[in-house]
Backbone as CSV, one residue per row, in Angstrom:
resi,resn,N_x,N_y,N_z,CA_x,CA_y,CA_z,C_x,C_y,C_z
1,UNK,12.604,38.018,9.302,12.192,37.732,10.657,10.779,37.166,10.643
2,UNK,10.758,35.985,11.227,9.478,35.544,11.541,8.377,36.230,12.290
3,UNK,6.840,36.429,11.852,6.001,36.996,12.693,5.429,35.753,13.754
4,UNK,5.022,36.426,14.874,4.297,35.733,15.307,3.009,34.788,15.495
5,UNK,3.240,33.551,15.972,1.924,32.882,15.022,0.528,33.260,16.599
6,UNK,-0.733,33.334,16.115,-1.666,33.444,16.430,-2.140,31.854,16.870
7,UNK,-2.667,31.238,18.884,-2.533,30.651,19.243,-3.724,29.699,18.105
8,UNK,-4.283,28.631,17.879,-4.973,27.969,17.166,-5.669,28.134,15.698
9,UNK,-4.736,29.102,15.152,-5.194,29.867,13.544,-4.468,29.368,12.824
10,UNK,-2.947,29.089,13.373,-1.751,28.100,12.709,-1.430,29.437,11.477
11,UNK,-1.807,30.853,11.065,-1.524,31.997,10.594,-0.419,33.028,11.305
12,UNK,0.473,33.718,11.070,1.070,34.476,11.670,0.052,35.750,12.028
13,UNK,0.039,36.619,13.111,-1.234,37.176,13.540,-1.290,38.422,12.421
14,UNK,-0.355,38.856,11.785,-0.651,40.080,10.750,-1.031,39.954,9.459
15,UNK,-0.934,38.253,9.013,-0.771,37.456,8.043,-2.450,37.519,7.218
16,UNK,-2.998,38.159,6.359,-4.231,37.551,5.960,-4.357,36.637,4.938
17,UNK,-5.542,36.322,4.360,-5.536,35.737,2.900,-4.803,35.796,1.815
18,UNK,-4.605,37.193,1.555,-3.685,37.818,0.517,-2.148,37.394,0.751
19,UNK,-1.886,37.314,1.826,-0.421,37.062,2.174,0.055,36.609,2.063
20,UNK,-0.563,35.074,2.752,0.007,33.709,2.296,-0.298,33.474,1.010
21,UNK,-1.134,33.872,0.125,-1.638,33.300,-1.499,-0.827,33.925,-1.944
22,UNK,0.058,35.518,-1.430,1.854,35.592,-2.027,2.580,34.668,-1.759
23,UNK,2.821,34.800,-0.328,3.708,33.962,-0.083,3.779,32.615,-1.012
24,UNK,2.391,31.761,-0.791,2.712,30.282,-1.628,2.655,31.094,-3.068
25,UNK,2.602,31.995,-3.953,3.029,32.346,-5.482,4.726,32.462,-5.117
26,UNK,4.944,32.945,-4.072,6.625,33.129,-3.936,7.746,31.523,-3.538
27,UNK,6.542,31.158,-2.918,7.174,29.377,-2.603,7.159,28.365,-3.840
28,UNK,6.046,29.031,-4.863,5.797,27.946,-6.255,7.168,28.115,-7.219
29,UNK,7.842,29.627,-6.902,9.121,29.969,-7.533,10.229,29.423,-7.087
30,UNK,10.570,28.765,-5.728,11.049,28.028,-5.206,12.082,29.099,-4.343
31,UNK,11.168,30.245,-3.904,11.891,31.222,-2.603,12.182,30.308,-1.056
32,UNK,12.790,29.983,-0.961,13.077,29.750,0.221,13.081,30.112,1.259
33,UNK,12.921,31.878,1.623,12.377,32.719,2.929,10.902,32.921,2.798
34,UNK,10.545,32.696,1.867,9.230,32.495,1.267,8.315,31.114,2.120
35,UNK,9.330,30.471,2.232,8.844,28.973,2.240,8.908,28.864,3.791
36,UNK,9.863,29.843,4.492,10.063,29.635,5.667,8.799,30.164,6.698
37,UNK,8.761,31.374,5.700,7.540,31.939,6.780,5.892,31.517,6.449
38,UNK,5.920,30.791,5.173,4.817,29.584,4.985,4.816,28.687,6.070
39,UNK,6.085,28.123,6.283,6.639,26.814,7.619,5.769,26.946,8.750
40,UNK,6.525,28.155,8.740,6.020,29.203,11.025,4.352,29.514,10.590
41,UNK,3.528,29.650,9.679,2.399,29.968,9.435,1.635,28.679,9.857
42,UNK,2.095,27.879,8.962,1.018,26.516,8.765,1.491,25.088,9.355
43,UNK,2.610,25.104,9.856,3.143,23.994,10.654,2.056,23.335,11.828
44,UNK,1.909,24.533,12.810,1.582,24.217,13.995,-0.116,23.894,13.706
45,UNK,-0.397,24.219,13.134,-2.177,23.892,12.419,-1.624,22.746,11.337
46,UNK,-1.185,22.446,10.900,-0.822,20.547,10.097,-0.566,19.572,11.322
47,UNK,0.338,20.274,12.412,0.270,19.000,12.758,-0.367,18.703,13.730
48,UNK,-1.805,19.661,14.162,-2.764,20.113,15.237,-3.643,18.661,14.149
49,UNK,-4.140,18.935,13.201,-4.679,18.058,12.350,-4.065,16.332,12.449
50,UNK,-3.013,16.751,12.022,-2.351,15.213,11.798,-2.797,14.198,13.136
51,UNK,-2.146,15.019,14.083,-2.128,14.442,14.912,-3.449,13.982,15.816
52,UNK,-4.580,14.883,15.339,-6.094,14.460,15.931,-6.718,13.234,15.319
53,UNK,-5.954,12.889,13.837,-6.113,11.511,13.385,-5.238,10.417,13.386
54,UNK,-4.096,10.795,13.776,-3.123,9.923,14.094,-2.865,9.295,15.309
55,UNK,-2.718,10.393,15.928,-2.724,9.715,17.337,-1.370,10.359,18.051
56,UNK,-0.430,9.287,17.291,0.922,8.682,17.778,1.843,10.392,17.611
57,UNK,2.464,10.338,18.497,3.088,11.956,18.226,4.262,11.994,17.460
58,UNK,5.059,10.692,17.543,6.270,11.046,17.029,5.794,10.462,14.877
59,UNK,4.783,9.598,15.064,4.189,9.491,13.305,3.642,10.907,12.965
60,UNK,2.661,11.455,13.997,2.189,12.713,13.646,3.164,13.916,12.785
61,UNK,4.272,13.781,13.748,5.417,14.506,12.838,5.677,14.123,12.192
62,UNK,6.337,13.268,11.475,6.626,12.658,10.276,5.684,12.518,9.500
63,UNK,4.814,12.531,9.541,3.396,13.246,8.681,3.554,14.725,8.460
64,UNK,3.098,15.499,9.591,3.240,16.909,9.014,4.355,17.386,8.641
65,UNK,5.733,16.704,9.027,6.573,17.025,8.101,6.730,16.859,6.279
66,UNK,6.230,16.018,6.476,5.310,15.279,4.645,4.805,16.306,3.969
67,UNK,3.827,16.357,5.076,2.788,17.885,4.565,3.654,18.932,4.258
68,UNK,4.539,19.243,4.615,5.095,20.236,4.601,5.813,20.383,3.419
69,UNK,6.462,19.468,3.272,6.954,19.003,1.740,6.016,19.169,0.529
70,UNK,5.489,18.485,0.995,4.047,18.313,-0.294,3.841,19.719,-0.601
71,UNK,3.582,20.640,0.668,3.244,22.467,0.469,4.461,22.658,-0.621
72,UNK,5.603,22.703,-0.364,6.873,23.366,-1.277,6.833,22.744,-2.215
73,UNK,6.855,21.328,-2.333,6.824,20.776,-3.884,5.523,21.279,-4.794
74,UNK,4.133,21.124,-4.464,2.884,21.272,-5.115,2.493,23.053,-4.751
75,UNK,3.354,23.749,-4.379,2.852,25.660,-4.256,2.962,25.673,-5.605
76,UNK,3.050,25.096,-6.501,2.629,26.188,-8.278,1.396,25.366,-8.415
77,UNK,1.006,24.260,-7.671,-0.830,24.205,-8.118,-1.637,24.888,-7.432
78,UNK,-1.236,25.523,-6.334,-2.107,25.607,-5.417,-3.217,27.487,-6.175
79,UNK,-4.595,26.937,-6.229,-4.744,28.411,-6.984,-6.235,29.114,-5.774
80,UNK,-5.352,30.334,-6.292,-6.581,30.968,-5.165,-7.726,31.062,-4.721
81,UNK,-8.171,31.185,-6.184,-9.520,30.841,-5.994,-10.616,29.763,-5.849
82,UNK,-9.633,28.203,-5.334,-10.441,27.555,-5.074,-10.297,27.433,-3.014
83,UNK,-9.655,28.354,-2.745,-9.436,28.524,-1.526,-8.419,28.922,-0.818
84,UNK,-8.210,29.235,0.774,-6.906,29.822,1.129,-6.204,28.787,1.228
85,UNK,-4.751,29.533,1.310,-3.954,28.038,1.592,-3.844,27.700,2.363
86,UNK,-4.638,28.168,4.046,-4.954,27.384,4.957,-5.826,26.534,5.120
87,UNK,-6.680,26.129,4.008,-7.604,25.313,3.941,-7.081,24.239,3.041
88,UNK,-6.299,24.647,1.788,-5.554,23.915,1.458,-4.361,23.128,1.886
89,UNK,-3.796,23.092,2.608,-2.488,22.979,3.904,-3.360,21.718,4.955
90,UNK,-4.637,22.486,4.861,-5.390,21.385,6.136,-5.922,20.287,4.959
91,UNK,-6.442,19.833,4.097,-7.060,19.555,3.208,-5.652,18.417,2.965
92,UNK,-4.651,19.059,2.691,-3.228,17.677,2.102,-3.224,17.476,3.329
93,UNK,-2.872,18.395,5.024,-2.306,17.283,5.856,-3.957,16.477,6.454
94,UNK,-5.287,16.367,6.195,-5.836,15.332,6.851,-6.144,14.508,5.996
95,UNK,-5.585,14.327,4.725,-5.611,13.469,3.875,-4.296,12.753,4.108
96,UNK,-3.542,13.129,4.226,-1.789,12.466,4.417,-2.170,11.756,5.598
97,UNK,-2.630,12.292,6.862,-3.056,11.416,8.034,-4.074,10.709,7.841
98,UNK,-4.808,10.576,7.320,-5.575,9.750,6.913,-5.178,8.103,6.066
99,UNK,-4.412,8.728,5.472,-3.617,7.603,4.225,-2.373,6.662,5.800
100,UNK,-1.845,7.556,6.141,-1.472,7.058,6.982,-1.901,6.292,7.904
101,UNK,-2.799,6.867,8.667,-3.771,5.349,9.471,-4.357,4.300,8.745
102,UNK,-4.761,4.311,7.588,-4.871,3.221,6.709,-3.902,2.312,6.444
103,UNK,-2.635,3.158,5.850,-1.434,2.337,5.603,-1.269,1.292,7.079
104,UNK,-1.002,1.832,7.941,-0.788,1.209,9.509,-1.981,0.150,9.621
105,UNK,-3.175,0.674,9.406,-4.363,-0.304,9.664,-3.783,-2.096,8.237
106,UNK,-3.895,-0.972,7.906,-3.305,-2.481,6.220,-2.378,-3.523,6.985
107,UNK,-1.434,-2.994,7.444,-0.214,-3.349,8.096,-0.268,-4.082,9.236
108,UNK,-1.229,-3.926,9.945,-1.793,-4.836,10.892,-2.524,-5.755,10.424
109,UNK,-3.559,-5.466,9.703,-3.906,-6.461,9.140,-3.390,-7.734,8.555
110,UNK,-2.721,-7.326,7.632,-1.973,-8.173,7.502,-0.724,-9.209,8.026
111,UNK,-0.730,-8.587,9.217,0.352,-9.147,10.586,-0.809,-10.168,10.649
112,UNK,-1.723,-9.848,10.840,-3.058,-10.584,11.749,-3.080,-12.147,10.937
113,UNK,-3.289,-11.619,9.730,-3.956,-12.525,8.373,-2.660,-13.512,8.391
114,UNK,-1.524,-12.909,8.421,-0.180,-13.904,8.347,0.359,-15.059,9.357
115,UNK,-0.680,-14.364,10.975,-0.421,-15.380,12.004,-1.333,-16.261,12.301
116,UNK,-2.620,-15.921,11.630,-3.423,-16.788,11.257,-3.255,-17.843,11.051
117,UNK,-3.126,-17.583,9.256,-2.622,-18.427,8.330,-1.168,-19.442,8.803
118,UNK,-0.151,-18.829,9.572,1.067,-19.437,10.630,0.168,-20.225,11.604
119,UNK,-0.158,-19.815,12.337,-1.452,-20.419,13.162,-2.043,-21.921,12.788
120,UNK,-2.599,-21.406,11.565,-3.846,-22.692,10.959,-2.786,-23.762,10.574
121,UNK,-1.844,-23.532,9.651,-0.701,-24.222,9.332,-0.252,-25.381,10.468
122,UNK,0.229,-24.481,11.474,0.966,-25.542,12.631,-0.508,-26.522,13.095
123,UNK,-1.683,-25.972,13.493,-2.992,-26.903,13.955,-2.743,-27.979,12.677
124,UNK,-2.666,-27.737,11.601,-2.872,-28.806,10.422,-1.906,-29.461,10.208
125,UNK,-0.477,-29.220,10.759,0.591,-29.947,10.849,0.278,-31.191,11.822
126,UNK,-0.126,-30.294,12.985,-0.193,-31.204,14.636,-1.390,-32.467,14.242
127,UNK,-2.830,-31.826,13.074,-3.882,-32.701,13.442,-3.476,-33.613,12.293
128,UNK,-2.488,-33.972,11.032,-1.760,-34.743,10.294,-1.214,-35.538,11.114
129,UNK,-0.142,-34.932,11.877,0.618,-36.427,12.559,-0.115,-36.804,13.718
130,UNK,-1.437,-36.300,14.349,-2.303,-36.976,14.946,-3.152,-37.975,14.598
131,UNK,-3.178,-38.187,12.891,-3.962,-38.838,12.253,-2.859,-39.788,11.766
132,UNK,-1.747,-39.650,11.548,-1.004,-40.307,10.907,-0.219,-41.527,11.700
133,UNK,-0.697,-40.971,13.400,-0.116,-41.622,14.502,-1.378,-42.955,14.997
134,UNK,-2.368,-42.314,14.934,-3.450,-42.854,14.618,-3.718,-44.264,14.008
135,UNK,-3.795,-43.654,12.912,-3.552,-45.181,11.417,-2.270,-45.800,11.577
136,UNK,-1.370,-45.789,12.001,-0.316,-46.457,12.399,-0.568,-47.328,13.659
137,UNK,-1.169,-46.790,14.279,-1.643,-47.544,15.489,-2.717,-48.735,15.202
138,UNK,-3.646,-48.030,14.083,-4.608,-48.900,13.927,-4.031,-50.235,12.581
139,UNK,-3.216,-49.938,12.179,-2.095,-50.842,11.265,-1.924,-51.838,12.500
140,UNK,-0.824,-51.539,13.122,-0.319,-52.349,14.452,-1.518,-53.268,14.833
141,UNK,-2.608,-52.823,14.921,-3.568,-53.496,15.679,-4.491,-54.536,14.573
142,UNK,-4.062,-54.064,13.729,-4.760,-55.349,12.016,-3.983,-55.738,12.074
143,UNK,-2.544,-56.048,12.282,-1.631,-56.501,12.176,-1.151,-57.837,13.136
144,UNK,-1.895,-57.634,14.053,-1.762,-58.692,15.022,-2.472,-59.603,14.908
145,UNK,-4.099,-59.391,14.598,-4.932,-59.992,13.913,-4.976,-61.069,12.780
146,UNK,-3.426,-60.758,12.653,-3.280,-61.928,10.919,-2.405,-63.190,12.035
147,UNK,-2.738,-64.030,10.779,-1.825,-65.456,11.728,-0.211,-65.039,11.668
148,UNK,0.579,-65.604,12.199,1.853,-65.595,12.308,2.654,-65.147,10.445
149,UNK,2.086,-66.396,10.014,2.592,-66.877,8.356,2.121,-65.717,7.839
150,UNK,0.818,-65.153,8.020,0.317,-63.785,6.998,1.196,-62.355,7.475
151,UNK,1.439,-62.597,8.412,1.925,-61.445,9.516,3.222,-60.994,8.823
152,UNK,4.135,-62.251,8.882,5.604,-62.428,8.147,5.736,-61.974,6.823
153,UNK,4.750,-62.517,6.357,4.245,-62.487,4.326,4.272,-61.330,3.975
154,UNK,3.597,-60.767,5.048,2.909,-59.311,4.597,3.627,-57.887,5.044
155,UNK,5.077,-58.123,6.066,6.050,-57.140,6.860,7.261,-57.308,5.981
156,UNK,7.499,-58.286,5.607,8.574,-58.478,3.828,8.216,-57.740,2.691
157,UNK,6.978,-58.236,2.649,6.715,-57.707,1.515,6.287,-56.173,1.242
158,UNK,6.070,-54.899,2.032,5.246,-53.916,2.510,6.262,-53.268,3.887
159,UNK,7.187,-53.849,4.346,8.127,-52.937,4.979,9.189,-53.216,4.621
160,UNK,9.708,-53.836,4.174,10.900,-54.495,3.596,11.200,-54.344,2.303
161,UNK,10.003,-54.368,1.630,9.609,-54.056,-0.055,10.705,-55.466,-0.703
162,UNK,10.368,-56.425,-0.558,10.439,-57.900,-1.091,9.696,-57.973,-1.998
163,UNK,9.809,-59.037,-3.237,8.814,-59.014,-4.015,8.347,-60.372,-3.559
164,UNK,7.456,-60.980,-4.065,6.682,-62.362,-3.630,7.807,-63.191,-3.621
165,UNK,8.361,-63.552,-5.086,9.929,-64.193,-5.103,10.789,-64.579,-3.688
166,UNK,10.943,-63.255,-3.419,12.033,-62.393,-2.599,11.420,-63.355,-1.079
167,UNK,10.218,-63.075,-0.861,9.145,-63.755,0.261,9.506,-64.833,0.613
168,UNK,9.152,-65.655,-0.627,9.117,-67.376,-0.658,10.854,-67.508,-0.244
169,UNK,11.518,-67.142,-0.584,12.938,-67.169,-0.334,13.310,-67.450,0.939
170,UNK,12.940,-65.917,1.408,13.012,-65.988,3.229,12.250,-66.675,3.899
171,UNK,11.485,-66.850,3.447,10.813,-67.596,4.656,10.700,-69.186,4.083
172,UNK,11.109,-69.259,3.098,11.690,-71.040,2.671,9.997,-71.545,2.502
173,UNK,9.402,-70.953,1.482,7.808,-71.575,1.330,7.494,-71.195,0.115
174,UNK,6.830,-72.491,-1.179,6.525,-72.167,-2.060,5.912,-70.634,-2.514
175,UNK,6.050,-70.543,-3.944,5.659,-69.234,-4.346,4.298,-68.795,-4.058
176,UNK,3.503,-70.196,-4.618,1.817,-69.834,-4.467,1.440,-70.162,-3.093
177,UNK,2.109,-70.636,-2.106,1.572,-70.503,-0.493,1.746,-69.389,-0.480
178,UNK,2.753,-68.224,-0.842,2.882,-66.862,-0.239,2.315,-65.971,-0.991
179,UNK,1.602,-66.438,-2.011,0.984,-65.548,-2.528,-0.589,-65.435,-2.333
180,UNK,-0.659,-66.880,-1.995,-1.896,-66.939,-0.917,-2.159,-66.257,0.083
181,UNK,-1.070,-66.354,1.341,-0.871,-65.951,2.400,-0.363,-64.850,2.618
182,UNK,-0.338,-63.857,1.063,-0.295,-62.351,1.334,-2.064,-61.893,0.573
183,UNK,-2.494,-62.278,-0.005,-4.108,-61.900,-0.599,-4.715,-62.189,0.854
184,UNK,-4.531,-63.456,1.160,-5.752,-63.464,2.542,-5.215,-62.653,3.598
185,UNK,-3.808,-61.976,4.071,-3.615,-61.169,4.763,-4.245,-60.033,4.366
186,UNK,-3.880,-59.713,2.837,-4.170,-58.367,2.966,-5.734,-58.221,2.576
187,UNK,-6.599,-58.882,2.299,-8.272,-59.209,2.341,-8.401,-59.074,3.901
188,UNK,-7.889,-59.563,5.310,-7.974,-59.802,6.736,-7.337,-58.082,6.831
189,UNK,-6.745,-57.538,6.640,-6.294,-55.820,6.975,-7.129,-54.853,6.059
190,UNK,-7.746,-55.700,4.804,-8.635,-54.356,4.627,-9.745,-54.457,5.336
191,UNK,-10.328,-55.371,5.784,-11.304,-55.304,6.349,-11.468,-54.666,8.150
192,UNK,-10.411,-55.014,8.510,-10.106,-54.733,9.731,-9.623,-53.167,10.035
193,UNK,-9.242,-52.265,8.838,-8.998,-50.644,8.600,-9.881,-50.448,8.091
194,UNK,-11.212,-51.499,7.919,-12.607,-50.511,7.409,-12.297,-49.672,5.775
195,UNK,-11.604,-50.691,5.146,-11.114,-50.075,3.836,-12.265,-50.525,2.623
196,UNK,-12.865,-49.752,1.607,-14.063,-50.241,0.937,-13.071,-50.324,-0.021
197,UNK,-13.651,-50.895,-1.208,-12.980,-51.172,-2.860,-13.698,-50.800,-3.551
């Protein structure tokens, strides 16, 4: 039968030092009524803790339920004389809550860092084909600038991908007129895109 626990001691009220440092020697053996009335002792003080650093009530439990675990698995380290095991009990659960708001803090963080980085991505997508819309425009506009004959010379050869050959062909004009009349086009478009050599 469970004793009663004592309101903010998280101890059962008849329970002293000696008791529980049986009890957890009887929980390190892996007693199980042992372990229970460890539970009703130190529960309500783990998750009085947890939860003053956690916050969130329903993580808080799932924390001091942790803690609680951690008590039954680690009762054969726990030694007396470096303290009671209510200090020890508080000691794993504000360290477990602790690790826990970190973990969560990490976790945001990194949400943050990822929409960022999603973020910066799409701006550098948008300011590419703003630039790319750009120089296309400013193409169009060197482009008009050439005479008719350079205009032709130079949309065969560079959108069409003609070779000079290919040029003189279509447009029915010796080889070295079009090879003229693609150098002085394209000398008239670098200069006009502000292109250095």
């Amino acid at each position: 039968m469970n004793q009663p626990i004592l309101f903010g001691t998280g101890r059962p009220a008849d329970a002293g030092r000696d008791d529980l440092s049986d009890v957890m020697q009887q929980v390190a053996h892996g007693d199980k009524q042992a372990f229970s009335v460890l539970y009703d002792a130190l529960a309500p003080m783990v998750f009085g803790i947890v939860i003053k650093v956690v916050c969130d009530r329903a993580q808080s439990e799932e924390v001091a339920q942790e803690v609680m675990i951690d008590l039954w698995r680690q009762a054969a380290r726990y030694r007396p004389e470096a303290g009671t095991v209510t200090s020890w009990a508080a000691t794993i659960a504000h360290r477990r809550a602790v690790d826990r708001v970190r973990s969560a803090q990490a976790a945001t963080d990194r949400e943050h860092a990822q929409a960022a980085r999603e973020h910066t991505t799409a701006f550098d997508e948008v300011a590419e084909q703003v630039e790319t819309r750009l120089e296309s425009e400013q193409v169009r506009r060197c482009m008009r600038g050439l005479t008719e004959l350079q205009r032709q010379a130079v949309t065969l050869a560079y959108y069409q991908g003609l070779t000079y050959r290919e040029v003189a062909e279509a447009l029915r004009t010796p080889l070295p007129t079009i090879k003229t009349r693609m150098r002085d086009g394209l000398i008239r478009l670098r200069d006009c895109m502000g292109v250095t050599t």
